[in-house]
Phi, psi and omega in degrees: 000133162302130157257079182245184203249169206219104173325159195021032176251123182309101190344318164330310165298326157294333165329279178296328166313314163343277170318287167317349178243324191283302164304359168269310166347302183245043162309137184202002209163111148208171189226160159270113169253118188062035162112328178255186209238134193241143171207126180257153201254178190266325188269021179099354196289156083292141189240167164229136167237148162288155168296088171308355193182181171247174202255122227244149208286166168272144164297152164241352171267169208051041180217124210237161195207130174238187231253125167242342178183132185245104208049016155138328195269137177296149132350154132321148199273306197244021164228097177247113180300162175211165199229128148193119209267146191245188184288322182262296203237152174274140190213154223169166184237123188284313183153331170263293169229157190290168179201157174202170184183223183208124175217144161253104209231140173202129185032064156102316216262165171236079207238188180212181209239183145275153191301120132267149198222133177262157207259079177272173169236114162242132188266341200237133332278193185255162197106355203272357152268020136283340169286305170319308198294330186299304161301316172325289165334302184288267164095220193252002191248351201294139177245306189211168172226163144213148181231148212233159155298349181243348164195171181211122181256122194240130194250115114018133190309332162284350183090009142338102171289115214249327179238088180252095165245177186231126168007131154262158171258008181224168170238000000 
């Protein structure tokens, strides 16, 4: 911050300048809700801005994910799928086998290319290729997503969640 003082302006306004620089201090969380931009504080704080203008989609590349829900259901424990998008295309662990592929994301909307996958078999544990054939589907049915810092929801053409995930430390 600068330090300047702002003619005629009332204690009061330094008052609140305070307050407003001390809650972005302790900023932990935000999502966009109805258009605006929400950032929740460690202390319980919300703060909301209006749009000034519009707003340009969050990238999804360079950003890696792993799988929290599948139709609704967690993953296998020791199968966990991961998603993490590059500028064009995507690659990811099924629970099993590898995958890549191609996507296009624009205002919202999401689609994927076709999959290529490598063709192991795991017996361990077990379902986890009936989890593989779901996520692939699951997909491959994605219309649009949103996303948040904390998670990215991927919907189906009925609007639907079809995919739900959370931040990877890896890419």
């Amino acid at each position: 911050m600068l330090e300047e003082t702002c003619p005629g302006a009332e204690d009061a306004y330094y008052a609140l300048e305070g307050q407003f620089t001390d809650s972005l201090t302790w900023a932990r969380y935000w999502q966009i809700v109805e258009g605006e931009l929400e950032i929740q504080t460690a202390r319980g704080g919300v703060l909301r801005f209006k749009r000034a203008g519009a707003l340009p989609d969050p990238s999804l590349a360079g950003m890696a994910w792993e799988l929290q829900t599948l139709n609704g259901q967690p993953p296998l424990a020791d199968a966990v799928p991961t998603l993490a998008f590059s500028e064009r295309e995507i690659s990811g662990v099924t629970g099993c086998n590898r995958y890549f592929g191609m996507y296009k994301a624009a205002d919202g909307a999401l689609t994927f290319g076709t999959m290529g996958v490598t063709e192991m078999y795991c017996m361990d544990p077990p379902g986890v290729m009936e989890q593989e054939q779901a996520f692939l589907a699951a997909l491959g049915s994605v219309r649009s997503y949103q996303l948040t810092a904390e998670r990215l929801d991927m919907l189906d053409a009925a609007g639907e969640v079809v995919l739900s995930f959370t931040p990877s430390a890896s890419l």
